[in-house]
C-alpha positions in Angstrom: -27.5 11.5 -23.4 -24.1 13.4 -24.3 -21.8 14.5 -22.0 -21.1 18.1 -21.8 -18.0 19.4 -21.0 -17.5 21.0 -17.7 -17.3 25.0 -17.3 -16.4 27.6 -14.9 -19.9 29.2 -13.7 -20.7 33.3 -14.2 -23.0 35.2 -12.0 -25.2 34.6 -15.3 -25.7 30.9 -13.4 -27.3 31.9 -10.5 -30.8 31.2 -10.9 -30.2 28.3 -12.4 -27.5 27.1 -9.8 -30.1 28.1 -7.1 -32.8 25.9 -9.2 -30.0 22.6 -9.4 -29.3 23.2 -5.5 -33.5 22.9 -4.9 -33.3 19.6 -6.7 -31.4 17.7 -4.7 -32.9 17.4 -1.3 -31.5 15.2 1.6 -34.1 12.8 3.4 -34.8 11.4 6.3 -36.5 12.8 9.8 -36.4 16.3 7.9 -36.6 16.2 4.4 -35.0 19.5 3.7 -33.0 21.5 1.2 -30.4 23.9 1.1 -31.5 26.5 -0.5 -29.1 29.3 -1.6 -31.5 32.0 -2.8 -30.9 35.1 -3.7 -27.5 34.4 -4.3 -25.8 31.2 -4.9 -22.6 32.7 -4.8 -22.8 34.3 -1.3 -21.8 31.4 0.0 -18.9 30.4 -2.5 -17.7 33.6 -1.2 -16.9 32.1 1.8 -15.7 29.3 1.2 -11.9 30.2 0.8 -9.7 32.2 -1.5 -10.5 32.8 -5.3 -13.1 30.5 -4.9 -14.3 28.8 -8.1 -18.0 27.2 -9.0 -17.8 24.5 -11.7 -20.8 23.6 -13.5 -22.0 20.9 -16.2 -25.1 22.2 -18.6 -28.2 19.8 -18.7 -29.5 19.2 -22.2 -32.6 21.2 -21.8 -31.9 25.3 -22.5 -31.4 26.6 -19.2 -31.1 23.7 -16.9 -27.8 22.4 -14.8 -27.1 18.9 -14.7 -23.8 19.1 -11.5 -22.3 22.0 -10.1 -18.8 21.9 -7.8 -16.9 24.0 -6.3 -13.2 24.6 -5.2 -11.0 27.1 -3.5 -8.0 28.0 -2.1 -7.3 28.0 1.6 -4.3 29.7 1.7 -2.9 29.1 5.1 -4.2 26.8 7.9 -2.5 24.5 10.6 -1.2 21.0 9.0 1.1 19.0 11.4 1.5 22.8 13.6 2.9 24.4 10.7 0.7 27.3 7.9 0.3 26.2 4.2 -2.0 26.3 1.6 -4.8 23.6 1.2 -7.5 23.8 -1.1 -11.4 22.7 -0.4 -13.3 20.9 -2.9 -17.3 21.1 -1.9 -20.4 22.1 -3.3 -21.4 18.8 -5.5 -24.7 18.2 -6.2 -25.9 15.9 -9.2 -29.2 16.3 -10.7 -31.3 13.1 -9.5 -32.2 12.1 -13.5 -28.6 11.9 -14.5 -26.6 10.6 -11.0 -24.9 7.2 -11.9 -23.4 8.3 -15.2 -19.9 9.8 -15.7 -20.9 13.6 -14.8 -18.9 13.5 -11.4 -15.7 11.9 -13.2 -16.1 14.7 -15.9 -16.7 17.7 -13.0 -13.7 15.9 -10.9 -11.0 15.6 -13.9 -12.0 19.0 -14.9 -11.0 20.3 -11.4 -8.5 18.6 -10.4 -6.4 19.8 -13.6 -6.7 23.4 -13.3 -5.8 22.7 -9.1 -2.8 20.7 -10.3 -1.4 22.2 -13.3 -2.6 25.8 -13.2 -2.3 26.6 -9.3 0.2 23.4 -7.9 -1.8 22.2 -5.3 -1.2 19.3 -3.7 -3.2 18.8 -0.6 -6.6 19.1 -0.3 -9.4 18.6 1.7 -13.5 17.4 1.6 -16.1 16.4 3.5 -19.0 13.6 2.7 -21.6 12.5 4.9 -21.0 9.1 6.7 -22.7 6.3 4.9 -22.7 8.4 1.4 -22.9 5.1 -1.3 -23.5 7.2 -3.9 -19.5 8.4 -3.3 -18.0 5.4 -2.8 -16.3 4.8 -6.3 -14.9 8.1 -6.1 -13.3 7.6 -2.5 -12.1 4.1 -4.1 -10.1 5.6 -6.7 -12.2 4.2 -9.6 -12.3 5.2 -13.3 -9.3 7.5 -12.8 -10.3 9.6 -9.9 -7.6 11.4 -7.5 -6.7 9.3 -4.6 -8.5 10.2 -1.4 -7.4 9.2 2.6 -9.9 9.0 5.3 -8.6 12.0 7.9 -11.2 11.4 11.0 -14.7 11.7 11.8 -16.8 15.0 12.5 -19.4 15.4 14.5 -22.4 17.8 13.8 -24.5 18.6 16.5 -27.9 20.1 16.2 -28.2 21.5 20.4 -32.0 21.6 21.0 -33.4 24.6 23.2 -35.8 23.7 26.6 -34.9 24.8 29.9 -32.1 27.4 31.3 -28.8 26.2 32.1 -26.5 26.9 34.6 -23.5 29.3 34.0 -20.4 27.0 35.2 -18.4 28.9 37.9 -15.0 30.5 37.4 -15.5 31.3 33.7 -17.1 34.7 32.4 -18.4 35.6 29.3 -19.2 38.3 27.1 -19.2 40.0 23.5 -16.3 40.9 21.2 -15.5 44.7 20.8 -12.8 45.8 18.5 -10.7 46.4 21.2 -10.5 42.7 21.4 -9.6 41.4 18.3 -5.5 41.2 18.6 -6.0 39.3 21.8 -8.7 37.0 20.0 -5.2 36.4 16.9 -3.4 35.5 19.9 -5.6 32.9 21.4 -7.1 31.4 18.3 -3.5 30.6 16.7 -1.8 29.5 20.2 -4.7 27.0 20.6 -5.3 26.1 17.0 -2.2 25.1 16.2 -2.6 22.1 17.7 -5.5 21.2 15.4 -5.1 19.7 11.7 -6.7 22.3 8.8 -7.4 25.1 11.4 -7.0 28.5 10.0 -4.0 30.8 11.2 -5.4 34.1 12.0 -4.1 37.5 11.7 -5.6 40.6 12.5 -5.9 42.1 8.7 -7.5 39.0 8.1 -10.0 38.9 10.4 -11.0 42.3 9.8 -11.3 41.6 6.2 -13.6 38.7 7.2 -15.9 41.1 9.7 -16.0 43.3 6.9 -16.9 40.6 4.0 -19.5 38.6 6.1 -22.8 38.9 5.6 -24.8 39.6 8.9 -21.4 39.2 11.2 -20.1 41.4 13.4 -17.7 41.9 16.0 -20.3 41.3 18.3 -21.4 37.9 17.0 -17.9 36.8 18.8 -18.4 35.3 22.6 -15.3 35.1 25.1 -14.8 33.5 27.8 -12.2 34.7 30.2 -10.8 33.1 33.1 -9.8 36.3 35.3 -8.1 38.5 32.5 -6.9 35.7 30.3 -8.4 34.8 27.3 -9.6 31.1 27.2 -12.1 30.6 24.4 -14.3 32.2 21.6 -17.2 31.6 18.8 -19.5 32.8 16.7 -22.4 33.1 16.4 -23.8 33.2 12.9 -27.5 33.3 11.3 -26.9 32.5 7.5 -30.6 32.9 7.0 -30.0 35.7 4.2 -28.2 33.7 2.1 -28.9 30.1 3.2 -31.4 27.8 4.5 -32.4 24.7 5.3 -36.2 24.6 4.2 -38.4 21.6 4.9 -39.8 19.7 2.3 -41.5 16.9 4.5 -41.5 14.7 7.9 -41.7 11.4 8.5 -43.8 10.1 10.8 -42.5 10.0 13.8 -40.9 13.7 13.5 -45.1 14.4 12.8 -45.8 13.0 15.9 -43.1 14.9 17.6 -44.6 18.2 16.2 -47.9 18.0 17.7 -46.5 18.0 20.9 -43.7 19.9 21.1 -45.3 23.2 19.1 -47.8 23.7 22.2 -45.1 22.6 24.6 -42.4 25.5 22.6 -45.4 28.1 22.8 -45.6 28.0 26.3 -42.1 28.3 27.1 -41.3 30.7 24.5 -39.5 28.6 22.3 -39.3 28.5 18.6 -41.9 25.9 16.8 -40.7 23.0 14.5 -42.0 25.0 11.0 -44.2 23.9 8.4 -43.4 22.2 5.4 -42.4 24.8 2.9 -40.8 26.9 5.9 -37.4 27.7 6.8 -35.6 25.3 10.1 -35.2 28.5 12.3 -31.0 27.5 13.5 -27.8 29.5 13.9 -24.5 28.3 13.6 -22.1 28.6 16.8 -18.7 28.4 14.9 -15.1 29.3 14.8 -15.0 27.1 18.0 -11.9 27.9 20.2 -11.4 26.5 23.7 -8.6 26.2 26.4 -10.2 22.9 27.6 -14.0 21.2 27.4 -15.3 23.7 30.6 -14.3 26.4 28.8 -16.3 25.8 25.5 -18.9 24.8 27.9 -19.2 28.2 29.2 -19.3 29.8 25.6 -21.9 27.3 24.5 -24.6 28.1 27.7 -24.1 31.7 27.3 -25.1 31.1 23.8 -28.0 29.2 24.3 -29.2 30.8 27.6 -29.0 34.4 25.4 -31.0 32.3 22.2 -32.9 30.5 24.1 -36.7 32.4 23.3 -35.4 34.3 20.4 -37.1 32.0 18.2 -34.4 29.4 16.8 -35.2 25.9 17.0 -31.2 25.0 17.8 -28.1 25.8 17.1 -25.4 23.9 15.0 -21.8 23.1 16.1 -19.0 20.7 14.7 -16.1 18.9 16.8 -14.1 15.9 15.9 -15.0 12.7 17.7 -11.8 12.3 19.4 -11.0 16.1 20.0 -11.6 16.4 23.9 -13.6 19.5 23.6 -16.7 17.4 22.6 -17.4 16.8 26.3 -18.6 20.2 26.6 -21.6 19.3 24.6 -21.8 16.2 27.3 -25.5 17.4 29.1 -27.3 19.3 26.2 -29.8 18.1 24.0 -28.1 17.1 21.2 -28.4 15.2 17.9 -26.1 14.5 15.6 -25.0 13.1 12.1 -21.3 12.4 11.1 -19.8 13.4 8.7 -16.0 12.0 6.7 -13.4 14.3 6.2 -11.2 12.8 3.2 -7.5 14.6 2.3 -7.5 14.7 -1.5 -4.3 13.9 -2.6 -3.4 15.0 -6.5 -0.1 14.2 -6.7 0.4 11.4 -4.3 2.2 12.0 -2.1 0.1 11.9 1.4 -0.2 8.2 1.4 -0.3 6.7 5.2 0.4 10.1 6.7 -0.7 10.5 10.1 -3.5 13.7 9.6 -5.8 11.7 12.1 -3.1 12.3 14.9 -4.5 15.5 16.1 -8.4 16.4 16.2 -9.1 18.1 12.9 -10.8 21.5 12.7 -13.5 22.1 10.5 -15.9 25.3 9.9 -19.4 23.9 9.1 -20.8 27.3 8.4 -19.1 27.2 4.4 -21.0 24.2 3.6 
């Protein structure tokens, strides 16, 4: 097999971008993929400034053997201070040619326009816990940029059932315009104190309402205690432009189904689908919280307001040792964890002390 030189991707790519994406699915309860149709792009979009999709051609006319992706995140919170990062994600190998030297190829090809064209030096990615298939590359091996374990992340899939309780002393209710220099105010006093977080400013969040697909001002939920602002999210259905579609169960999550689909009819929930149908989930995101009670609040008005709307459960992200997790404490939750690693081109981050502060990371861009 030869080895074809990495390229930058054109909106010529997409079907067969959305095709690559489609053959790679992720086992185990759920065997599921992502899949990106109509437009792989939408996403990339998102995923931070001048965003740019790498891809390696297969041998056959019209096929994809590894796509990547990189982009610049031009100023979020490292040690309490704004500067650029940049975000590598988006690799996916084609199963027939994984092993080989395709991610060395994609990676070199990369990490030299991010080094000598644009001068980054700090950046970040994220790989599932227990992903072998990556370990050579987080080693250093065959040449690869050096990479330093940053923390661990949690993503929770919160299950809908019964109503919960509002928690006392904390109110909650939609965004409005009127809102947004308030929500600046809050999100970069309290994020500050997280590593990676976004700064906010107003332009920028306007730009963002305005470049979203399917967000709006009143996807945002804050919680007030009295007139101050304590905490926000969003919530976000990506089911235009991405979804998780099932592919198979094993058998216990089989089992599971024919007893939970009657039990979900009769209290209005949504259904676990069948295979070939979409996972019907939101994302509650752009997490931002005083303290644990306070994200607590955010997260039951959420899911009281979802609860019979259909959606199976609703995704968040929190670092294992950032004490906001507690708010997720009595909901039915579960959860895979996921690495964040600090890519380091130039090397000069060795030994420093990311991990010192709970990391923030947006799970709706992967």
């Amino acid at each position: 097999m030869s080895l074809r030189r990495p390229r930058w991707a054109t909106p010529d790519d997409n079907e067969r971008l959305i095709a690559l994406n489609r053959a790679c699915p992720m086992h185990g309860a759920i065997d599921m993929i992502f899949d990106r149709a109509p437009d792989f792009f939408a996403l990339s979009r998102l995923q931070g400034t001048g965003a740019h999709v790498c891809v390696v051609d297969g041998e056959a006319a019209g096929s994809l053997h590894a796509v990547a992706a990189v982009a610049s995140l031009p100023r979020v919170f490292v040690d309490g201070t704004p500067r650029e990062v940049f975000y590598a994600c988006d690799l996916r190998v084609h199963p027939g040619v994984r092993g080989g030297r395709t991610v060395k190829r994609i990676y070199d090809f990369m990490t030299t326009f991010g080094v000598e064209e644009k001068g980054w030096d700090l950046g970040i990615t994220t790989i599932m816990k227990d992903n072998q298939a990556m370990a050579p590359v987080l080693a250093g091996k065959a040449g690869l940029l050096p990479y330093h374990h940053a923390g661990t992340l949690r993503n929770y899939t919160v299950q809908f059932l019964l109503p919960r309780r509002r928690p006392k002393g904390v109110q909650v209710r939609p965004a409005t315009e009127a809102d947004i220099p308030a929500m600046v105010a809050c999100w970069n006093r309290v994020q500050a104190a997280k590593q990676f977080a976004p700064e906010w400013t107003e332009a920028g969040l306007a730009a963002f309402l305005a470049g979203a697909p399917d967000v709006g001002i009143g996807g945002y939920r804050l919680a007030f205690r009295g007139d101050r602002l304590v905490g926000l999210l969003l919530v976000w259905d990506q089911a235009a432009f991405k979804r998780m579609v099932v592919l198979g169960y094993a058998r216990e999550m089989l089992r599971m189904r024919r007893w939970y689909n009657p039990l979900a009819r009769v209290l209005g929930l949504g259904r676990i689908p069948d295979v070939g149908a979409a996972l019907p989930y939101f994302y509650a995101t752009h997490l931002c919280a005083e303290n644990a009670e306070d994200l607590r609040a955010l997260y039951v008005d959420v899911y009281n307001a979802h609860r019979t709307r259909g959606y199976l459960f609703f995704s968040a992200m929190l670092d294992v040792k950032d004490p906001l997790a507690a708010a997720l404490d009595d909901f039915l939750t579960q959860h895979v964890d996921i690495e964040l690693y600090v890519m380091d081109p130039r090397e000069k981050w060795a030994g420093h002390p990311f991990g010192a502060r709970p990391l923030y990371f947006d799970p709706a861009i992967v």
